[in-house]
C-alpha positions in Angstrom: 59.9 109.7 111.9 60.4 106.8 114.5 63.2 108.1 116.3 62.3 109.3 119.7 65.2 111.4 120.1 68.6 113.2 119.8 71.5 112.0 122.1 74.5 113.4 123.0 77.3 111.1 124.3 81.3 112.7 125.3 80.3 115.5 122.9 79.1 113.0 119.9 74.9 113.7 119.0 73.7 109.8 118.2 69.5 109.1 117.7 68.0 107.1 120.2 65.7 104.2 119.4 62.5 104.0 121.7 62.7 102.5 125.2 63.4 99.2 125.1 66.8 99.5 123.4 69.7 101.0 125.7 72.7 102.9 125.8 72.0 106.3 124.9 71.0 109.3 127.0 68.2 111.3 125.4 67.5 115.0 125.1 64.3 116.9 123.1 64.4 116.0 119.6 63.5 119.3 117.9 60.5 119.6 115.5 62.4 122.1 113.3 64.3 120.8 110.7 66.9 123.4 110.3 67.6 123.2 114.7 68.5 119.7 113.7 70.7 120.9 111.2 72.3 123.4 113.4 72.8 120.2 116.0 74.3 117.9 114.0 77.9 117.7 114.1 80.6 117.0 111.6 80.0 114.4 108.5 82.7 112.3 110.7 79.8 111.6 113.2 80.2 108.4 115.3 77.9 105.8 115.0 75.0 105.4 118.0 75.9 103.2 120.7 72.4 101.7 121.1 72.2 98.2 120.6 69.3 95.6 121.5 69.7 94.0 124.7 69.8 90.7 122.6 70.9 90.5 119.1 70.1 87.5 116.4 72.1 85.0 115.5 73.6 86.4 112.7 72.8 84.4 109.6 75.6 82.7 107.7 75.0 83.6 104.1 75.4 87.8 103.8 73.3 90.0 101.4 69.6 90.6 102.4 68.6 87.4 103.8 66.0 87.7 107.2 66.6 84.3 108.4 69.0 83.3 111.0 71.3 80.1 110.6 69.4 77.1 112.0 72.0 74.8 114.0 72.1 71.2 112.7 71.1 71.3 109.5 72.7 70.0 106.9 75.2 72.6 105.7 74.4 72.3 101.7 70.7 72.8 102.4 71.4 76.1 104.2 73.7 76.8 101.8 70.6 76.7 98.9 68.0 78.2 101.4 70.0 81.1 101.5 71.1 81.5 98.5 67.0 81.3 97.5 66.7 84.2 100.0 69.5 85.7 98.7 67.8 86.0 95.2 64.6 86.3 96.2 65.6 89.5 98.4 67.9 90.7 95.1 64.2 90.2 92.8 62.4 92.7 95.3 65.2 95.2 95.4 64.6 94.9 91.6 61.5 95.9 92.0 61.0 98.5 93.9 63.7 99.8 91.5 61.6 99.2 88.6 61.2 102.8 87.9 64.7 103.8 87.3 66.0 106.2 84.8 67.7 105.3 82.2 70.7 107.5 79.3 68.4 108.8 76.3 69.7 111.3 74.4 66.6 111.6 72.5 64.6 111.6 75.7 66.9 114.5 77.3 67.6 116.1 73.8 63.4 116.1 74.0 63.2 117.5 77.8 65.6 120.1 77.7 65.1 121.4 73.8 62.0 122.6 74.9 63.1 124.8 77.8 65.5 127.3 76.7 65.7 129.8 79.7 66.6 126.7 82.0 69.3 125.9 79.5 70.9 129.1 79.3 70.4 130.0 83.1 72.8 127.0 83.1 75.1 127.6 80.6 75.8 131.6 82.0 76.4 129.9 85.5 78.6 127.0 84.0 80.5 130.2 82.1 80.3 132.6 84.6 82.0 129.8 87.2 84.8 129.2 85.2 85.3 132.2 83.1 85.9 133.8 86.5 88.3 131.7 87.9 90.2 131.8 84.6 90.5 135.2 84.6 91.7 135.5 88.6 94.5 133.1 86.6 94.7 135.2 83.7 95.2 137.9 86.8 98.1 136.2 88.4 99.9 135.5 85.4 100.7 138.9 84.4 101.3 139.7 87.8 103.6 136.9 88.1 101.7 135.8 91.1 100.8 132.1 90.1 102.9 130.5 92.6 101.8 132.6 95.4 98.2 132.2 94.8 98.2 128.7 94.1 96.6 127.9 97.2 94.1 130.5 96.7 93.2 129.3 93.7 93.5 125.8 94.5 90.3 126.3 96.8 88.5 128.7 94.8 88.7 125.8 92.4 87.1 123.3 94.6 84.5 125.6 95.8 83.5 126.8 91.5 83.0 122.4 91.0 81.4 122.2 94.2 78.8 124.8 93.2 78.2 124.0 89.6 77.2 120.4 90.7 78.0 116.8 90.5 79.5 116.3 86.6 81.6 118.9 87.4 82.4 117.2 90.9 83.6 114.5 88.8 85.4 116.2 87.2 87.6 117.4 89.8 87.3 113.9 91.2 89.8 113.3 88.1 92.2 115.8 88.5 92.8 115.3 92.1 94.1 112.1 91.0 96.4 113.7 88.2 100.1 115.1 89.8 100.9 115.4 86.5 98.6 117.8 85.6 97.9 119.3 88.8 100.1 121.3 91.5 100.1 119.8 95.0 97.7 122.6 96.6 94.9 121.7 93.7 95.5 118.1 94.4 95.1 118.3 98.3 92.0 120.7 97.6 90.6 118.7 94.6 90.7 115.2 96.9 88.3 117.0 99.4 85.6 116.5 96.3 85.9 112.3 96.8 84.3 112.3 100.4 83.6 115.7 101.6 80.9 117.5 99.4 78.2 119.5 101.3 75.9 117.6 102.4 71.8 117.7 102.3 69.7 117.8 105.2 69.4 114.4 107.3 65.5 114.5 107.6 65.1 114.7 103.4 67.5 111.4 103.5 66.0 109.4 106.5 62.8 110.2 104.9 64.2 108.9 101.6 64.8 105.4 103.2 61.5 105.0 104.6 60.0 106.1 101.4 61.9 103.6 99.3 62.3 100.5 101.5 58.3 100.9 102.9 60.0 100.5 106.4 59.9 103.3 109.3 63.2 103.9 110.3 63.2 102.2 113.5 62.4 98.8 112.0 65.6 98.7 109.9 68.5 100.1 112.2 69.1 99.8 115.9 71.1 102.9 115.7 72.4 105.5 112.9 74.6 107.5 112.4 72.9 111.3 112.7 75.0 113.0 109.9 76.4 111.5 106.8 80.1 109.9 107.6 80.7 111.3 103.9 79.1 112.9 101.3 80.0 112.5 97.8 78.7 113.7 94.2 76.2 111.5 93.8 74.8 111.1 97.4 75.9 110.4 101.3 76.4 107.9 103.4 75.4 106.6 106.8 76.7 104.4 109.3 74.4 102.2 110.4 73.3 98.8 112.8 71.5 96.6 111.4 68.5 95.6 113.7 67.6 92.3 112.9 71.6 91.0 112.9 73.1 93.4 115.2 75.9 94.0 111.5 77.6 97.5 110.8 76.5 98.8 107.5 77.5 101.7 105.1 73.7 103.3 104.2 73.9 105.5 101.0 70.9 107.7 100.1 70.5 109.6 96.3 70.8 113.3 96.3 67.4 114.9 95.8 67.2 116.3 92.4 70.1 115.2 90.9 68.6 113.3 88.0 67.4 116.6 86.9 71.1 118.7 87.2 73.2 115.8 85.7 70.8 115.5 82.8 71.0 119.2 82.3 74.2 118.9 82.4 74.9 116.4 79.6 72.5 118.6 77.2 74.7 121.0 77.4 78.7 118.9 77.0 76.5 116.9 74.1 76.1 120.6 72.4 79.4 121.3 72.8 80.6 117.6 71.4 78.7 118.6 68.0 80.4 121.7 67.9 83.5 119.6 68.1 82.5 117.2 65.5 82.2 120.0 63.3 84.9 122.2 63.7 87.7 120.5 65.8 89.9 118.7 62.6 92.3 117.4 65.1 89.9 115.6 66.9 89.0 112.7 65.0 87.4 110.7 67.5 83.5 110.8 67.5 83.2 113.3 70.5 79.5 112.9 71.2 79.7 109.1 71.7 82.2 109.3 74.1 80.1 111.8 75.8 77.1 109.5 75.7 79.2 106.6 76.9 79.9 108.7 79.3 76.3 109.3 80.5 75.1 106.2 80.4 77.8 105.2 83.4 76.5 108.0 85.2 73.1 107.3 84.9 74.3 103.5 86.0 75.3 104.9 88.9 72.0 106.7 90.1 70.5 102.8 90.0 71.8 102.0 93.3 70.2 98.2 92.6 72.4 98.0 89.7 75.4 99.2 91.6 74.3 96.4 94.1 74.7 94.0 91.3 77.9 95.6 89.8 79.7 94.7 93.0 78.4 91.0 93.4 79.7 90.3 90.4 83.1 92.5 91.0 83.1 90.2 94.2 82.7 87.4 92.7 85.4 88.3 90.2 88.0 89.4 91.8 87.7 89.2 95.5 88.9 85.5 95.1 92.3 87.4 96.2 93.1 87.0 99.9 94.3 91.3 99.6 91.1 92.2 97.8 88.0 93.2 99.7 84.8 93.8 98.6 81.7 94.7 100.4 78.1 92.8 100.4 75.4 93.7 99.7 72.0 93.7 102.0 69.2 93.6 99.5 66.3 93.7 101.6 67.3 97.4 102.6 68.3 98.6 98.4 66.3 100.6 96.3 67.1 102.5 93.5 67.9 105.5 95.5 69.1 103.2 99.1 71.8 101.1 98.8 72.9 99.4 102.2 76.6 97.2 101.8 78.9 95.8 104.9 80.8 98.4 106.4 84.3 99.0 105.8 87.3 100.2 108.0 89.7 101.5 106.3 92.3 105.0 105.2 92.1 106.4 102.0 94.3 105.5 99.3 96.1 108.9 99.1 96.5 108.9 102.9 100.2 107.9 102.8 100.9 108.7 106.5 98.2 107.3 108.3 98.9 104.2 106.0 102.0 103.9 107.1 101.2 104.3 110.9 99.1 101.1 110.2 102.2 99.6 109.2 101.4 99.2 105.4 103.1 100.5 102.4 101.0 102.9 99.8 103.1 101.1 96.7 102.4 97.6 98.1 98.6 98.7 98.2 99.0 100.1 94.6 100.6 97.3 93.3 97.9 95.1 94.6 95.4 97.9 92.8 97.5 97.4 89.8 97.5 93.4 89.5 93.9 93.4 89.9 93.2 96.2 88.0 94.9 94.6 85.0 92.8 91.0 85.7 89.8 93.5 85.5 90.7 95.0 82.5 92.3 92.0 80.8 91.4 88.4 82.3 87.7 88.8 82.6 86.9 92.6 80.9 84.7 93.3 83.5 86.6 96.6 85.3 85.8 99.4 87.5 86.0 102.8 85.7 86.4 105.1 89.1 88.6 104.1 90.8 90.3 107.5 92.3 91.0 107.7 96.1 88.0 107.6 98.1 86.9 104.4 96.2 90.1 102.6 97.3 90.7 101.9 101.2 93.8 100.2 102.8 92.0 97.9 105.8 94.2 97.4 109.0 94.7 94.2 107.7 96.3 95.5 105.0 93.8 95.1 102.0 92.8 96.7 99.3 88.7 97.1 99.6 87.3 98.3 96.3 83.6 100.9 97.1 81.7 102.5 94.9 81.0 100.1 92.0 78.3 103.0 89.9 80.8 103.0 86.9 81.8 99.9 85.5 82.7 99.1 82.1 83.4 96.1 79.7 86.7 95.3 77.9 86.0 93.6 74.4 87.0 90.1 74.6 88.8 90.0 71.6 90.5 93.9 73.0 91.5 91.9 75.7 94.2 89.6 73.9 94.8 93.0 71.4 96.2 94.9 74.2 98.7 92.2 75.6 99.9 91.1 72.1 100.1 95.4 71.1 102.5 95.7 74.2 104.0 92.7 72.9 104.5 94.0 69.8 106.2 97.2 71.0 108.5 95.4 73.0 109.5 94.0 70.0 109.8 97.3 68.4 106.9 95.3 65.5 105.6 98.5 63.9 103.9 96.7 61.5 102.2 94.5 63.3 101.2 96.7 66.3 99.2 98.8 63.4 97.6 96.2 62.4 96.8 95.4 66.4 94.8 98.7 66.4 91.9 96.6 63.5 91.3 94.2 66.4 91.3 96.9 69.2 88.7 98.5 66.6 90.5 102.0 66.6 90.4 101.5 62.4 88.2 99.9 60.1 89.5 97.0 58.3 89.3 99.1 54.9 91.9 101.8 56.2 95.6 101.2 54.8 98.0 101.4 58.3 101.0 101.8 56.2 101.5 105.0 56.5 100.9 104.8 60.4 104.0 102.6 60.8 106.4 105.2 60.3 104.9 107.6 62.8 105.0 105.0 65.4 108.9 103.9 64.7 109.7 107.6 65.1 108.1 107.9 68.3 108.6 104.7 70.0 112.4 104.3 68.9 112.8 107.3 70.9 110.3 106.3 73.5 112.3 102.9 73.8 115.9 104.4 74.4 114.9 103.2 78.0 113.9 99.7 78.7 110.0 99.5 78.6 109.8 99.3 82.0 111.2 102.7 82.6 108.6 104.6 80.6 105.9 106.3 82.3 102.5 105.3 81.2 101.2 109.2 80.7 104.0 109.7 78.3 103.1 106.7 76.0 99.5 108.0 76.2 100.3 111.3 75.6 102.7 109.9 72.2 100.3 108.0 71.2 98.0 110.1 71.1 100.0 112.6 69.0 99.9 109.7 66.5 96.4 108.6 66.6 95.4 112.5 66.0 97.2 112.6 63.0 95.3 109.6 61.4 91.9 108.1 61.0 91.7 106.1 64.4 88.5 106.4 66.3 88.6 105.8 69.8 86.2 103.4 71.6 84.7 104.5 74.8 86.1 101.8 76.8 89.3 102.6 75.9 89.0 106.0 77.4 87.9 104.4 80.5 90.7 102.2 80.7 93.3 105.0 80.3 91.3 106.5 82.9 91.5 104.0 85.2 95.3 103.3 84.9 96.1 107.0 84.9 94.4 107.5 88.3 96.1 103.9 89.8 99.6 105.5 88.4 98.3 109.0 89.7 98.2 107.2 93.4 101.4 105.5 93.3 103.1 108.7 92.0 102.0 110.5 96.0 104.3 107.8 97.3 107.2 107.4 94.6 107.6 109.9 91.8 109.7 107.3 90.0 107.1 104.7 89.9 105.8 103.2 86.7 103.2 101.3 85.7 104.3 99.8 82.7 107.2 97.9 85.1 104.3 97.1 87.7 102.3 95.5 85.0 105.1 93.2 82.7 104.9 90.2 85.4 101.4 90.3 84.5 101.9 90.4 80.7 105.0 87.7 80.6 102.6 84.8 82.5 99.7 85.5 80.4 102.0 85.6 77.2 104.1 82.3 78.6 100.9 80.6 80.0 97.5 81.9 77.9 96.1 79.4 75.3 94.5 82.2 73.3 95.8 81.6 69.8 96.4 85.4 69.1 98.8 85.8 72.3 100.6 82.3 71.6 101.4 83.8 68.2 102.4 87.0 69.6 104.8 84.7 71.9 106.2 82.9 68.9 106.9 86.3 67.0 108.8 87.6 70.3 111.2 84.4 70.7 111.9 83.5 67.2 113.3 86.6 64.7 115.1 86.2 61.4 114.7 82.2 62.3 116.9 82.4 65.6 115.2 81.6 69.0 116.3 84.4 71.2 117.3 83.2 74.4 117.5 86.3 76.0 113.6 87.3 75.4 112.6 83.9 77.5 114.8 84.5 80.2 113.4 87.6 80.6 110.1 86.6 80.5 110.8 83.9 83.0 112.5 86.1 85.5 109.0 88.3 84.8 106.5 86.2 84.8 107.9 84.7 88.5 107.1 87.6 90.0 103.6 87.5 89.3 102.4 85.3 92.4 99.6 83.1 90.4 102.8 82.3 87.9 102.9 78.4 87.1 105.9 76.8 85.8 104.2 74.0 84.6 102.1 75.7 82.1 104.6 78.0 80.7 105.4 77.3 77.2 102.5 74.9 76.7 100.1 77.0 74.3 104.1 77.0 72.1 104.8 73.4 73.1 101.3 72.4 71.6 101.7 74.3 68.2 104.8 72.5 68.3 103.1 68.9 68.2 100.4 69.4 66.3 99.6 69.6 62.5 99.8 73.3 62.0 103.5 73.2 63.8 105.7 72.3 60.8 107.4 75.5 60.2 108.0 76.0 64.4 109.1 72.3 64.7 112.2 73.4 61.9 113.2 76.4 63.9 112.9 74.3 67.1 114.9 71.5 65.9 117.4 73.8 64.5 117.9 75.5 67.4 118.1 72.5 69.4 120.8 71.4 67.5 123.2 75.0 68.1 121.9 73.9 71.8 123.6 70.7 72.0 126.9 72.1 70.2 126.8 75.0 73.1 126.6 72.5 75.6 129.0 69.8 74.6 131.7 72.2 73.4 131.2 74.6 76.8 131.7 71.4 78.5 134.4 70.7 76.5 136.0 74.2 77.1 135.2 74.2 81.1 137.6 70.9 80.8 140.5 72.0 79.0 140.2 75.2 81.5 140.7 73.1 84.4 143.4 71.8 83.5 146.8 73.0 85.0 148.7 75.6 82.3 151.8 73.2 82.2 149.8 70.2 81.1 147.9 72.1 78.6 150.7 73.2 77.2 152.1 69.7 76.6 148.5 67.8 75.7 147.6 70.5 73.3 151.1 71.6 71.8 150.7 75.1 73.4 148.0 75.8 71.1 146.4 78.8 73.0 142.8 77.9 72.5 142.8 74.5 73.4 141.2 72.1 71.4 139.0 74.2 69.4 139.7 76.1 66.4 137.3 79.3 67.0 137.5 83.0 67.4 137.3 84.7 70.8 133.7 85.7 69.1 132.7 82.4 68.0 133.8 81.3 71.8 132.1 83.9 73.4 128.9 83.2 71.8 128.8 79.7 73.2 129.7 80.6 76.4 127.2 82.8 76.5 124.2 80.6 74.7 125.3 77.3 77.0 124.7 80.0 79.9 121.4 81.4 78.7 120.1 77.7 78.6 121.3 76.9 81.8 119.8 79.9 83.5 116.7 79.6 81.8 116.4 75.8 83.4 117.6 76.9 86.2 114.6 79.1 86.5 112.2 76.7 85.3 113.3 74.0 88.2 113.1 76.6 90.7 109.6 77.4 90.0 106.6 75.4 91.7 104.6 72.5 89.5 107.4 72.1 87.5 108.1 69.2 85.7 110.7 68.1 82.9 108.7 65.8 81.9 106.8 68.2 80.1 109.6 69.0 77.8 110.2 65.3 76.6 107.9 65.5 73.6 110.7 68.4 72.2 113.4 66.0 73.0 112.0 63.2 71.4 111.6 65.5 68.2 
């Protein structure tokens, strides 16, 4: 190694880059690695204040480019030279991560098959791990001592993941997320698995970058940080300085090894999804391809190129948002096993106190997670599948910076409109038609009769629905709906189980701050402006079927999907009710233009006769009594019902354009083409 030495600064150890660099006082590096182990300090290591006398002119362009800005160019020439770097530096990182492994469950089925001690070594530690820690619970029940031992437990728990290894990390990774599922203790124990995993030894992962990038050490960084800032399942990370630009940088280097345990490890939960297949009847869903699904993420995510190029094209995305921060990527120092981004200041997600001593609010930060989470899963299908605490930060400045970008998955497009219009459609308390929904969601084959799934979803969702929709917790529609997809033939695509996954864990977050927060509510500001704005021919249908029932245009349904749809801040008045308004015009519109000139008419009787009323109203009692020959309704011949109704349509109306002129980009002109109908 390069380094000349280990430095120790007010109590911090930091390496020290040979002589010509300054700011660090040196002492005797020690030749054995396990004295440097013993003199490294906590993963929270600072990073080494020894910067080049003079640093670079940072280039303009970020991710991997060696050149520095030239002054006096022409801007759009730079702009292509380094965008030519850019890609030329992301073609060698390909490269050198040519030899990547990639998900085969032949190949594995092949590798392990053919070492059965290995396998069962495994298997009697995986039972022996857990077995044991059920028991100790077994223990405490009977003794009546689960309360009292939670904590206990709660870390024995962490510690039995910890030591079985990183799929089992991840899994804890989940439930730390879940206060639903889990007790406080086993959540505040559980969260130390996102950031704070034993670590490996420091010379095995400085040797790993110089082994991968073909660089010593020295020629990369101008200083780094000696011990991992945090360690996760998958690997650690490093703070480092860039030496050519003088820019902070976030290093992470692979475990060693872990291709091998996570493969193992897949053998043996692919065994156990046959056995499911098999014998579990109430599990209809095809367990080993959601297993496999599964791996293949996993193995996505030991490509650290390809998680390189998962968060360009998140950024590019999504970070269009002025709360929404994603890292860059420095190509020239990422391999398959190195992967070197722009550092990131920031507190974890679940941190609600030190949030707040920034200032910022956890729900805010949530809700941001939430809006962009659904434009993930939704808008573009392109959404990240991990997102539990330590892959979230709140920055000072109080955004939301996304990390970790290993898992990602893929919403169908045509899921993408199926989701908004089934939420739609249960809203509208549609049975029918949100069974038919789950043939474009591709739960059901189009040969499978959904008739007899319609009852079984009235029964639960007219209970469900005795609150408003925005009151229900998203968990407990899950969890119904599940009830009712186990009971039929549905089979559930994998990227449906990530999207569950990844909305449980956002509603897991805000639940730390307010246990009466709901996604569902969070989320309809989202789902009015795409229903009131979207062109897509399936959601402007699902629009119609929400505003017109038993031929009557319901009022009340578009004012509340204005007042929704305003609080989503990329709302635009002036394309709400387009996709409707150009149905309307065109050929296919016959049967819409009927309803809509029908209505129009009950309109115009609401509004003259309101105005009508409103005038005999102002008029003094004595006068009415002699202009209207104390005929106690005036001059209308109506019931107190048929007068109410009126009232109360003339008001709708007048709200409802009320709300349109309030919005920006609105214009009435748009609505002239239904007036002139």
């Amino acid at each position: 190694m390069s380094f000349q030495a280990l430095s120790s600064t007010a109590g911090l150890y930091v390496l020290s880059l040979p002589p010509r660099y300054s700011g660090a006082i040196t002492i005797p590096w020690p030749k054995n690695p396990c004295e440097r182990r013993k003199a490294r300090v906590s993963p929270r290591a600072a990073i080494v204040e020894a910067r080049p006398k003079s640093v670079p002119a940072i280039k303009e362009a970020t991710g991997g480019n060696n050149g520095v800005a030239v002054r006096g160019r022409d801007s759009s020439v730079l702009s292509f030279r380094d965008r030519t770097n850019d890609m030329q530096a992301e073609a060698r990182a390909m490269a050198r991560a040519a030899n990547a492994s990639v998900y085969s469950p032949e190949l594995v089925a092949i590798k392990y098959g053919s070492r059965p001690i290995k396998v069962l070594r495994r298997t009697l530690e995986i039972f022996t791990g857990l077995g044991s820690f059920a028991f100790k619970l077994w223990l405490d029940r009977l003794d009546g001592q689960l309360d009292q031992n939670r904590r206990l437990r709660a870390v024995q728990l962490r510690k039995v993941f910890t030591r079985l290894g990183p799929t089992f990390v991840k899994i804890g990774q989940g439930l730390s997320t879940r206060p639903d599922l889990c007790p406080p203790e086993y959540l505040e124990e559980l969260s130390e698995l996102q950031d704070a995993l034993p670590t490996f030894p420091d010379a095995e992962a400085f040797s790993c970058i110089e082994r991968e990038l073909a660089l010593p050490l020295d020629s990369i960084y101008s200083s780094i940080s000696p011990s991992p800032i945090a360690a996760a399942s998958l690997g650690q990370v490093y703070k480092a300085q860039l030496k050519y630009s003088g820019q902070i940088v976030a290093v992470k280097v692979q475990r060693p090894g872990i291709e091998e345990a996570i493969g193992l490890d897949f053998y043996l939960i692919r065994g156990l999804g046959f056995l499911i297949n098999k014998y579990v009847d109430i599990i209809s869903s095809d367990v080993v391809a959601l297993i496999d699904e599964f791996a293949r993420r996993v193995y996505q995510e030991l490509n650290y190129v390809q998680e390189g190029q998962n968060a360009r094209r998140f950024k590019k995305l999504y970070a269009d948002k002025e709360d929404v921060l994603v890292p860059d990527i420095f190509w020239d120092y990422t391999s398959g096993k190195v992967l070197t981004m722009e550092w990131v200041e920031g507190v974890k997600l679940n941190e609600q106190v030190a949030i707040e001593r920034q200032g910022l609010k956890v729900l805010d930060l949530v809700n941001t997670g939430i809006q962009c989470s659904l434009r993930q899963l939704l808008e573009y299908g392109y959404f990240h599948a991990d997102p539990h605490p330590g892959n979230l930060l709140a920055t000072p400045e109080g955004k939301l910076a996304f990390l970790d970008f290993g898992m990602m998955s893929e919403t169908p497009e045509g899921a993408r409109s199926a989701i908004i219009g089934h939420v739609v459609h249960m809203v509208n308390r549609d049975y029918e038609a949100m069974a038919r929904d789950y043939y474009a969601l591709d739960f059901l084959s189009s040969d499978v009769d959904v008739s007899p799934i319609v009852p079984a979803l009235r029964d639960f969702f007219d209970d469900a629905l005795n609150s408003t929709v925005s009151e229900l917790n998203f968990k407990t529609l899950v969890d119904g709906l599940g009830a009712v997809l186990y009971q039929y033939p549905f089979n559930v695509p994998a990227y449906y189980a990530l999207i569950l996954r990844s909305l449980t864990v956002l509603e897991g977050l805000a639940l730390y701050a307010d246990p009466n927060f709901k996604v569902l509510a969070a989320s309809y500001p989202y789902f009015a402006k795409r229903l009131l704005t979207d062109p897509n021919p399936y959601l402007r249908d699902a629009l119609i079927e929400l505003l017109f029932k038993d031929g009557r245009f319901r009022w009340n349904r578009l004012e509340n999907l204005l007042v929704q749809g305003k609080k989503d801040r990329d709302f635009s008045a002036k394309d709400a009710l387009q996709p409707v308004l150009k149905l309307l015009l065109g050929p296919d519109g016959k049967d819409l233009r009927v309803l809509v000139i029908k209505e129009a008419v009950c309109v115009t009787e609401a509004v003259i006769l309101g105005s009508v009323i409103d005038t005999y109203n102002s008029v003094p009692s004595p006068m009415r009594t002699l202009i209207f020959n104390a005929n106690a309704t005036g001059p209308l011949i109506m019931s107190d019902a048929e007068l109410n109704s009126i009232m109360e349509l003339r008001s709708q109306v007048f709200r409802i354009w009320g709300l349109l002129r309030s919005s920006d980009n609105f214009d009435p002109a748009l609505l002239q083409p239904i007036l002139q109908q």
